[in-house]
N, C-alpha and C positions, 0 to 999 in steps of 0.2 A: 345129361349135362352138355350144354353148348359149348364148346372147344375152339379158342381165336389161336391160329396160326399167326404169332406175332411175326415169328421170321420174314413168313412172305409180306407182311404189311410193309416191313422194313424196306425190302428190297422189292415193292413194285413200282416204288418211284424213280430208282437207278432200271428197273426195266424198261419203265417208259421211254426212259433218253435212251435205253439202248434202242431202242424201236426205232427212234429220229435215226441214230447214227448207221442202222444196217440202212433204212429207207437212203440216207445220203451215198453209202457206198455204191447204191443198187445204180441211183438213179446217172451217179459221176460217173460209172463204170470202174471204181476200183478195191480191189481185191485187200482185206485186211488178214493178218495171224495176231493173235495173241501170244505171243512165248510165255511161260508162265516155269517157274522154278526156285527150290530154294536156292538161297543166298548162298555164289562160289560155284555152281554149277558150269558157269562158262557159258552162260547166253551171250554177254557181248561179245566174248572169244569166235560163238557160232555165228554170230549175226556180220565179222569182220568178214569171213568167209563167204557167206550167204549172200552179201551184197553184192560184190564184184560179179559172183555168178550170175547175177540175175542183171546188173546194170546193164549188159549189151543189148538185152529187149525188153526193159520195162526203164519208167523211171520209179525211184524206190524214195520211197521215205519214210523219217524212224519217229515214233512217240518214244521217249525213253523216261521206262515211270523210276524213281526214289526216293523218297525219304527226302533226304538232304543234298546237297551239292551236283555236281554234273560232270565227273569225272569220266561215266562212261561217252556219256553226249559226247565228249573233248575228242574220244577214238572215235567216235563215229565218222563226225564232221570230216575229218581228214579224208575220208573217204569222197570228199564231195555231194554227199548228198543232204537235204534237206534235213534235219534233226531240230523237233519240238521238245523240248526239257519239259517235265513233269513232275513237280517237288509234292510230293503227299505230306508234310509235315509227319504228326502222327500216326499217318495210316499206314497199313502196310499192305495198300493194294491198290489199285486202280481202281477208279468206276467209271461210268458213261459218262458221269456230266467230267470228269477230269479230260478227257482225250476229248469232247464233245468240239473243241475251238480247232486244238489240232488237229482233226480228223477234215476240219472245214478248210483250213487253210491250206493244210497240204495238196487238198483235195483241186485248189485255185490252183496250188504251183505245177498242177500237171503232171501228179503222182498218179500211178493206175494198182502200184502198188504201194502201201502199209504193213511194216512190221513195226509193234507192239512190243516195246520189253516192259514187262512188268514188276512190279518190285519183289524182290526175292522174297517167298515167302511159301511152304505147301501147302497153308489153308486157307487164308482170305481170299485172293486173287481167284481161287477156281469160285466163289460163291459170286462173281461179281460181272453177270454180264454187260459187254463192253459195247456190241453190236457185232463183233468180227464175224468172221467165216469160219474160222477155225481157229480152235485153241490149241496149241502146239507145245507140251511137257517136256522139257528135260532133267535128265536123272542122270546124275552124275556115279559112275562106280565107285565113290567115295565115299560116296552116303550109305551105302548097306542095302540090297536085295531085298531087304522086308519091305521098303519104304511102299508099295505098291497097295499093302494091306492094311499099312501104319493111316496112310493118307490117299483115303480112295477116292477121295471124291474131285480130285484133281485128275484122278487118272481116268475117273469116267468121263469128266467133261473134256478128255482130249479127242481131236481125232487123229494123232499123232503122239507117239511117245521117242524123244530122241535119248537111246542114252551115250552120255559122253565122258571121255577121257578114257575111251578105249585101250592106250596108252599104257595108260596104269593096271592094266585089268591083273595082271598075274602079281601087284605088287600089295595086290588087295585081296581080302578074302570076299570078294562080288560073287555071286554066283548066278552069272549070266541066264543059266538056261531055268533055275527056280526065279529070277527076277521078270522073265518073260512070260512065264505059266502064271504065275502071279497077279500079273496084267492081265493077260486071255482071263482069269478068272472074275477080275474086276471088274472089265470093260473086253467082253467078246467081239473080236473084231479087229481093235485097235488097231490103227497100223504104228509100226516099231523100225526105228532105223539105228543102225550101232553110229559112231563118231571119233576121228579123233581131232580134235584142233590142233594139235602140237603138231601132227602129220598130214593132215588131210585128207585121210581116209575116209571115205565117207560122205564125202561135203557134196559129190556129184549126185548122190542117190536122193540126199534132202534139195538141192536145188531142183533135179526133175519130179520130185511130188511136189514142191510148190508149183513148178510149171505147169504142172498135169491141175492141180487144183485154181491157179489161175485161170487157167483156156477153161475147166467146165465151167467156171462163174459166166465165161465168157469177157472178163475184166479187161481194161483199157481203154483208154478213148483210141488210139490209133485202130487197135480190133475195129471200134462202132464205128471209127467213120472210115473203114477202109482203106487204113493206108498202109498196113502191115507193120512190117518192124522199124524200128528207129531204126537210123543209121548212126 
């Protein structure tokens, strides 16, 4: 008996725009992450963080995916940087053709960098590639230790897992070191960085893997046409 994969049918038309949008990163020279997380994790909390460290040599800018309203957008902007709102109505995730304009546009304002917040959710958003470079997980210690094995398939398609609110860890029953093993067994390899945003613990170690993961793309127009760092 003949067997149709409808899944993939579904999702080879959001592959295709994914296609357009890496080819556009490639060609612009800039570097995108996906964050991807349930809802309350502290992605925008990370990303308040994440920016300023990266603002001094890149310029940065935010696709910010939800549902409804634009309340994170509102903190972002303050930071001065370029922020495209992203209203999914019903969806609870991203796809390609969504980010496909703002990936273009940003790409005109002389961004080399793209981060991605995607709408809080641990299942849709990892089935949904966007084009980026890297999909970047966080896991909050509130959420409970199993979540690794509850919801794998988000942790395979990271090559990053941050977990955050380090914080809290002792005010919580997390169990840091089976949450990590948990992971190595999901997705061997991964890389894993602890966080806390309320301290900023942390915040240096995810800004030098983006960095390190920037320069291997080789991302930025100033990189390609040799003029080094902004000043």
């Amino acid at each position: 008996m003949h067997e149709v994969d409808v899944r993939a049918g579904l999702l080879e038309p959001n592959a295709a725009v994914a296609r357009e949008n890496r080819a556009l990163l490639a060609t612009r020279g800039v570097y995108a992450a996906n964050l991807m997380s349930a809802p309350g994790s502290g992605k925008t909390s990370l990303l308040e963080h994440v920016i300023p460290a990266l603002e001094s040599r890149h310029r940065v800018g935010v696709v910010e995916g939800d549902m409804t309203g634009r309340a994170d957008a509102d903190r972002l902007e303050g930071f001065g940087v370029p922020v495209h709102q992203v209203n999914t109505g019903a969806a609870c995730h991203l796809d390609a053709r969504m980010v496909h304009h703002a990936l273009h546009d940003l790409a005109d304002a002389g961004c080399d960098v793209v981060l991605i917040e995607n709408v809080g959710n641990l299942v849709c958003p990892a089935e949904f590639d966007l084009g980026e470079d890297d999909a970047v997980m966080l896991l909050s210690v509130a959420e409970g230790s199993d979540k690794p094995k509850k919801y794998p398939l988000m942790f395979r398609r990271a090559s990053l897992v941050i977990v955050n609110k380090l914080d809290l860890l002792d005010r919580t029953d997390f169990d840091l070191a089976a949450a990590v093993a948990a992971m190595r067994d999901v997705h061997p390899g991964v890389g894993i960085l602890t966080v806390s945003c309320r301290t900023g613990e942390g915040i240096e170690e995810i800004a030098a893997w983006l960095e390190a993961r920037i320069a291997a793309k080789g991302a930025g127009p100033r990189a390609a046409a040799g003029t080094g760092v902004r000043g």
